[in-house]
OpenMM code with the backbone's topology and positions (N, CA, C; nanometers):
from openmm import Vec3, app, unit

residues = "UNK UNK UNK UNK UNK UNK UNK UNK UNK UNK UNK UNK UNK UNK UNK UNK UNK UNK UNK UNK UNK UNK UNK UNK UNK UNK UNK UNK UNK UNK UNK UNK UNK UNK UNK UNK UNK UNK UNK UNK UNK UNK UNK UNK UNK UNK UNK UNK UNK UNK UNK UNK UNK UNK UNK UNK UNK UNK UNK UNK UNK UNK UNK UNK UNK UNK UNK UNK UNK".split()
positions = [
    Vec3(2.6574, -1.4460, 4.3605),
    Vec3(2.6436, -1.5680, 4.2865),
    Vec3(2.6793, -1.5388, 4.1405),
    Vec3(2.7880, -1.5959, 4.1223),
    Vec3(2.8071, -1.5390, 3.9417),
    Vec3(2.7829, -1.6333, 3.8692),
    Vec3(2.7102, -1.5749, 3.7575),
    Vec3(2.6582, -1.6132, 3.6210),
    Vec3(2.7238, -1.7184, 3.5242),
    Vec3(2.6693, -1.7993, 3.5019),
    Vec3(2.7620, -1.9225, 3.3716),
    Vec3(2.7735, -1.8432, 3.2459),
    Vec3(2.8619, -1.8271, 3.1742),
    Vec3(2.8597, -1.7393, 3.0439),
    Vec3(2.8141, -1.8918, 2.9177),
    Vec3(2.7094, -1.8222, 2.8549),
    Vec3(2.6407, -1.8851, 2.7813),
    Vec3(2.7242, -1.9160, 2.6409),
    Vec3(2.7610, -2.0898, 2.6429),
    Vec3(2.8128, -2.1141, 2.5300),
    Vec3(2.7749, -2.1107, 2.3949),
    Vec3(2.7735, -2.0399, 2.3290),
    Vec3(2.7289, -2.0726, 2.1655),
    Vec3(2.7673, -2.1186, 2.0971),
    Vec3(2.8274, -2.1630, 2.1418),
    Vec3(2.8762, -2.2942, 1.9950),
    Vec3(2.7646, -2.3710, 2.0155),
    Vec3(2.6663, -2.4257, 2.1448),
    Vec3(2.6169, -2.5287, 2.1672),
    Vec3(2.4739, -2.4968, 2.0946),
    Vec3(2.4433, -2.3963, 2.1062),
    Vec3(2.3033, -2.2982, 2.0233),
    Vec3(2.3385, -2.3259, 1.8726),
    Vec3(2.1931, -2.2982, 1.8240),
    Vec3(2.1553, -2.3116, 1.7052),
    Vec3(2.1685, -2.1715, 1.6592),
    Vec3(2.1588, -2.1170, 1.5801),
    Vec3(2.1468, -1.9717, 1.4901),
    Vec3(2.0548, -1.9527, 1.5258),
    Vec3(1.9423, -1.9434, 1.5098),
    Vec3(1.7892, -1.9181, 1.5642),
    Vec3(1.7795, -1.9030, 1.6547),
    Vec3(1.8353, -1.9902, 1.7516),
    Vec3(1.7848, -1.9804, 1.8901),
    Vec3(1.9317, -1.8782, 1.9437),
    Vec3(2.0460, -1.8317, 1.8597),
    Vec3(2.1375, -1.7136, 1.9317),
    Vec3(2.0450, -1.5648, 1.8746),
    Vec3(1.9962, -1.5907, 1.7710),
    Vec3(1.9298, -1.4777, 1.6963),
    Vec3(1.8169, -1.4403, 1.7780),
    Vec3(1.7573, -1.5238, 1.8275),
    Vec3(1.6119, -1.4695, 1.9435),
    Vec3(1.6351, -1.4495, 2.0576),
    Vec3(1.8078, -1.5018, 2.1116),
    Vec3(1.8909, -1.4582, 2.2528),
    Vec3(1.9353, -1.2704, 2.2178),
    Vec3(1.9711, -1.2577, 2.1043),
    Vec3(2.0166, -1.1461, 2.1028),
    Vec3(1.8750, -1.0582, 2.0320),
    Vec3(1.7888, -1.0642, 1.9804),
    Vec3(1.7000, -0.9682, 2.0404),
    Vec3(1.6371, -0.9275, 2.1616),
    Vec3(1.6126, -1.0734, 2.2324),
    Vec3(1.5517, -1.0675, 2.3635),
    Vec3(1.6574, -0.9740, 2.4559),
    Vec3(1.7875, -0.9863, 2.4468),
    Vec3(1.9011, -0.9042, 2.5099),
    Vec3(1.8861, -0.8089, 2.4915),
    Vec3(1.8958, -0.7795, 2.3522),
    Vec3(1.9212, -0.6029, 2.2719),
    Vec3(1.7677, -0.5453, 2.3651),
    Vec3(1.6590, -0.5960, 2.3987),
    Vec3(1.5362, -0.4879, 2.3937),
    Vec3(1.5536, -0.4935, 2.5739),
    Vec3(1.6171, -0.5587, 2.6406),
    Vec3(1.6397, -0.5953, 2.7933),
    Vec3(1.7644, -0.5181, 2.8254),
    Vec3(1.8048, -0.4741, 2.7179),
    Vec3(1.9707, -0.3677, 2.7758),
    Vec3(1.9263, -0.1856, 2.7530),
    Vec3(1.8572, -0.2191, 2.6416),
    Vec3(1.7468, -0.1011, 2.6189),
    Vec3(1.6802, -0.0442, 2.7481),
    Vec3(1.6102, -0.1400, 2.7786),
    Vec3(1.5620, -0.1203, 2.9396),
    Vec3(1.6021, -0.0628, 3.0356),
    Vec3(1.7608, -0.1635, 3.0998),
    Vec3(1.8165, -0.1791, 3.1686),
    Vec3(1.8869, 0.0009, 3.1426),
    Vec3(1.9120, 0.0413, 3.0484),
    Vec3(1.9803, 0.1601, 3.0125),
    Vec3(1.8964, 0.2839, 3.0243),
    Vec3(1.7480, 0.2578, 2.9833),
    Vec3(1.6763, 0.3424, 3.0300),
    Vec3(1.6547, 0.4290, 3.1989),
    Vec3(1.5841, 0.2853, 3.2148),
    Vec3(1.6149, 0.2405, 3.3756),
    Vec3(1.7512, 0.3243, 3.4662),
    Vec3(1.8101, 0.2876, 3.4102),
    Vec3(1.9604, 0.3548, 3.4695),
    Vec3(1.9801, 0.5225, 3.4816),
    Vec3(1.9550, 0.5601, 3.3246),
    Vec3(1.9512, 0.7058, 3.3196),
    Vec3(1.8117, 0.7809, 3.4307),
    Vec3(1.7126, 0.7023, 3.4479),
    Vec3(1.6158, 0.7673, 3.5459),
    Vec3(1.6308, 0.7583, 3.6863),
    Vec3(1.6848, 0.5981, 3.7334),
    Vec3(1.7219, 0.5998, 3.8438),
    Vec3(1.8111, 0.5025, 3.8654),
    Vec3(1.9151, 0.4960, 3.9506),
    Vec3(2.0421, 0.4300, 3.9158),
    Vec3(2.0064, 0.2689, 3.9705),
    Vec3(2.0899, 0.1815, 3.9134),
    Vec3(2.0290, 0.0001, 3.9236),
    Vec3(2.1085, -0.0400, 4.0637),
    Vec3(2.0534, -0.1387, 4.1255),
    Vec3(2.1460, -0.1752, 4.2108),
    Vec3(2.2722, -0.1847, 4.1488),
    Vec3(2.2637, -0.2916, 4.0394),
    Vec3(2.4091, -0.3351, 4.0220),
    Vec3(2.4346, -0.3094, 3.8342),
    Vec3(2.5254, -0.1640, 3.8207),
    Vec3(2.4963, -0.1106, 3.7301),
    Vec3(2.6397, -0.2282, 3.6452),
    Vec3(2.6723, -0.2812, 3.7207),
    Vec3(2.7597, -0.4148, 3.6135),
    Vec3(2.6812, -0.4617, 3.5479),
    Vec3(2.5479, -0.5358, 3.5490),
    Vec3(2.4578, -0.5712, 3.5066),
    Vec3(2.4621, -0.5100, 3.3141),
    Vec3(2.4800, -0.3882, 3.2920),
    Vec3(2.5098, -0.3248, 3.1518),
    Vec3(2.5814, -0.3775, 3.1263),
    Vec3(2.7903, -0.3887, 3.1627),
    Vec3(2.8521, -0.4344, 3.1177),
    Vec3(2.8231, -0.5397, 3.0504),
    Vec3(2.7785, -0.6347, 3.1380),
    Vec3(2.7164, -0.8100, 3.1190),
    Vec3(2.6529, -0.8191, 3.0168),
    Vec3(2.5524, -0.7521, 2.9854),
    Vec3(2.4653, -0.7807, 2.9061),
    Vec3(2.5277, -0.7361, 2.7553),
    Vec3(2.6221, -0.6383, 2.7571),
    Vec3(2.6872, -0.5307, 2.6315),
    Vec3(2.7194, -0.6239, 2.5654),
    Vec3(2.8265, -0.6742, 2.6976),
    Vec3(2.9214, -0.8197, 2.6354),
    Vec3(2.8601, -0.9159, 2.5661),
    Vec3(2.7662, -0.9971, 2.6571),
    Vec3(2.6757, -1.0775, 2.5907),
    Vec3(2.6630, -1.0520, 2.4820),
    Vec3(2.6007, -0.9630, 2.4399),
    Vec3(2.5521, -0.9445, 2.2897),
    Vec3(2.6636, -0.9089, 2.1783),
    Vec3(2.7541, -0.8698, 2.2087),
    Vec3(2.8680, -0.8221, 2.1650),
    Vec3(2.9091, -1.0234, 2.1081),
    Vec3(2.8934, -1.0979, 2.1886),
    Vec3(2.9530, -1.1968, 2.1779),
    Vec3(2.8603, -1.2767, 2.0651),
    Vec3(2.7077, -1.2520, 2.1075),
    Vec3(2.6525, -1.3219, 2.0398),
    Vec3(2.6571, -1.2588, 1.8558),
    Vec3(2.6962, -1.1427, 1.8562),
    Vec3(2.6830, -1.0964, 1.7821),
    Vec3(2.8284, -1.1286, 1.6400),
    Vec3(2.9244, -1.1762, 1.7060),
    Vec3(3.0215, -1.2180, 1.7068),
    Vec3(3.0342, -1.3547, 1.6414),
    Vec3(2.9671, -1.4451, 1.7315),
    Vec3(2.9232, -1.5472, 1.6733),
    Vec3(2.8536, -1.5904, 1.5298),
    Vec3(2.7430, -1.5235, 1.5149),
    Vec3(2.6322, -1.5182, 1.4220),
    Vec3(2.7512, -1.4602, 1.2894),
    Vec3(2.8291, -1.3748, 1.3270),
    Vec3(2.9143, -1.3263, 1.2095),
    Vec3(3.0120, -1.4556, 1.1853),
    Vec3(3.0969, -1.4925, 1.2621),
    Vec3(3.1727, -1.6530, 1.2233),
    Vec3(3.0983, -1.7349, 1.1522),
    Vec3(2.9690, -1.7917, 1.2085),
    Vec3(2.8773, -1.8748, 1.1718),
    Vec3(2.8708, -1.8053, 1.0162),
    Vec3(2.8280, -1.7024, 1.0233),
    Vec3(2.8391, -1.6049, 0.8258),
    Vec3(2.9709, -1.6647, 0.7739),
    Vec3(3.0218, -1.5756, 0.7759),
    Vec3(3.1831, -1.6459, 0.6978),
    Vec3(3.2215, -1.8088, 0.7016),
    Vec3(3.1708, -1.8413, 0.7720),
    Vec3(3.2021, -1.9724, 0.7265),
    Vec3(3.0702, -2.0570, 0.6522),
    Vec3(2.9911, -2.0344, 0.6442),
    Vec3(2.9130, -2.0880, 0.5282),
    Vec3(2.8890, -2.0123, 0.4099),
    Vec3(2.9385, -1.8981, 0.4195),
    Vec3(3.0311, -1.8355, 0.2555),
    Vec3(3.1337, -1.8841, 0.2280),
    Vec3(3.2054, -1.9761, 0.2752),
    Vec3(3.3780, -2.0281, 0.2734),
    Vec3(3.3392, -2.1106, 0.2209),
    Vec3(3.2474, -2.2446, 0.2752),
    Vec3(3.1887, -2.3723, 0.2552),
    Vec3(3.1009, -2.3515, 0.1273),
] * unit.nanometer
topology = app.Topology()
chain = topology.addChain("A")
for resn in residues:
    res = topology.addResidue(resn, chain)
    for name in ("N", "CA", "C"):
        topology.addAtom(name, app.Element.getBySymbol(name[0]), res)
């Protein structure tokens, strides 16, 4: 069953900023987890890397453009 990739444009700053801690401390995990005993589905890292990679991405656009403005 694959996953909807979460739009941010539609999010608020706040609410991508409390997505990407809640991520960052759940990939932490997930990475821990992994190095002790391996996950079913070690894609699951990729997913989440990305995710945050993206959200992180975002939050920086959202920056530069209200330094532009």
């Amino acid at each position: 069953m694959a996953k909807q990739k979460l739009n941010m444009k539609e999010l608020t700053t706040e609410e991508i900023v409390d997505k990407l801690k809640e991520d960052s401390a759940h990939y932490t995990k997930l990475k821990f987890n992994h190095v002790v005993t391996t996950l079913e589905n070690p894609m699951t890292l990729r997913r989440l890397r990305r995710d945050i990679a993206r959200m992180k991405t975002e939050l920086k656009v959202r920056l530069t453009e209200k330094q532009i403005v």
